[in-house]
PALOZA-200846 format. One record per residue (C-alpha): x, z, y; chain. Coordinates in steps of 0.5 Angstrom, whole numbers, always signed. Example, Ala and Ser with C-alpha at 12.3 -4.5 7.8 and 13.67 -1.06 7.14 Angstrom:
# PALOZA-200846
+25; +16; -9; A;
+27; +14; -2; A;
# end
This chain:
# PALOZA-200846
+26; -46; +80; A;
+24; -52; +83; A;
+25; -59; +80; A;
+30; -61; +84; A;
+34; -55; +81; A;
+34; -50; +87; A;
+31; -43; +87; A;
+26; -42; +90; A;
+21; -35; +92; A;
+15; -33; +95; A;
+14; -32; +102; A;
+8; -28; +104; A;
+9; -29; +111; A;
+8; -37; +111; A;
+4; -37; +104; A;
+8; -42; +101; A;
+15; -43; +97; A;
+22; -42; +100; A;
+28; -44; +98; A;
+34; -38; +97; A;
+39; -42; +100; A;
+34; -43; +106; A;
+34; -37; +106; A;
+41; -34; +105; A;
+43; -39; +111; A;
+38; -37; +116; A;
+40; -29; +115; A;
+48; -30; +115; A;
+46; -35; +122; A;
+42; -29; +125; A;
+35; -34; +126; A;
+31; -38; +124; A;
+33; -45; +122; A;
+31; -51; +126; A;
+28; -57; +123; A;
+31; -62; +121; A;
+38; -57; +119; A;
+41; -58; +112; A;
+45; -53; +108; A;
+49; -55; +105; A;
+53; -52; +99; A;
+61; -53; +99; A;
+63; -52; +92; A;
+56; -57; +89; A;
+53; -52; +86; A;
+47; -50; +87; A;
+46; -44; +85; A;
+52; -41; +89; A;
+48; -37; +95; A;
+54; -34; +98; A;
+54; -35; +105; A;
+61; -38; +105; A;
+60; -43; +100; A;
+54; -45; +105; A;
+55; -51; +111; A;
+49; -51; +116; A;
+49; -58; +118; A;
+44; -60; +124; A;
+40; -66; +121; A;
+40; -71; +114; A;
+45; -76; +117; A;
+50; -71; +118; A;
+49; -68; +111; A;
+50; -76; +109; A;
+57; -77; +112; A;
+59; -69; +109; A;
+58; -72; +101; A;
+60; -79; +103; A;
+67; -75; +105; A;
+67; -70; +98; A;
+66; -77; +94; A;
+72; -80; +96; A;
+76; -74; +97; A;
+75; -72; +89; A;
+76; -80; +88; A;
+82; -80; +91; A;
+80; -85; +96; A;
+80; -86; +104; A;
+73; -86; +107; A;
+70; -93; +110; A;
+70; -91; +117; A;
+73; -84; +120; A;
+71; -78; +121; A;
+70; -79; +129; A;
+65; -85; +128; A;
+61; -82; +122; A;
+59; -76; +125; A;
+58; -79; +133; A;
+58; -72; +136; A;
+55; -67; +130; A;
+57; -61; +130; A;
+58; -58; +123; A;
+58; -50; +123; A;
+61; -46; +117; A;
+56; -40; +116; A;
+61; -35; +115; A;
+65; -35; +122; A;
+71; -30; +118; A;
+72; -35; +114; A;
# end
């Protein structure tokens, strides 16, 4: 477990530790995951790897306005901008397309 409190394993392909989560994702979308793409877990535990508890977001600043949203929303409170500015053009794809 890494210190930030996701589980991570070794891959002995890149010779280095991975993160499951990472991992879980890039199987469920069928490739690899791109630089600079975030997972995201839904529910906010961590140690939750099912892929429909996990939102593929395409950068860090997209990965922001989600948790800025889930904060106000679980407060009870309107965000500061709305949706359409926040993500000015982002595209949030949930891993499980049943869902």
């Amino acid at each position: 477990m890494g210190m930030n409190g996701y589980k991570r394993v070794w891959d002995n392909t890149l010779k280095k530790q991975v993160y499951v989560h990472r991992l879980v994702a890039a199987q469920s979308l069928g490739r690899a995951l791109l630089p600079g793409e975030v997972i995201h877990h839904l529910n906010g535990d961590k140690h939750d790897l099912r892929p429909e508890n996990l939102l593929m977001l395409p950068s860090q600043a997209a990965h922001m306005v989600v948790e800025h949203l889930e904060r106000k929303c679980s407060r009870g409170m309107a965000p500061l901008f709305e949706l359409e500015q926040m993500v000015a053009g982002s595209v949030c794809l949930p891993l499980d397309s049943d869902a």
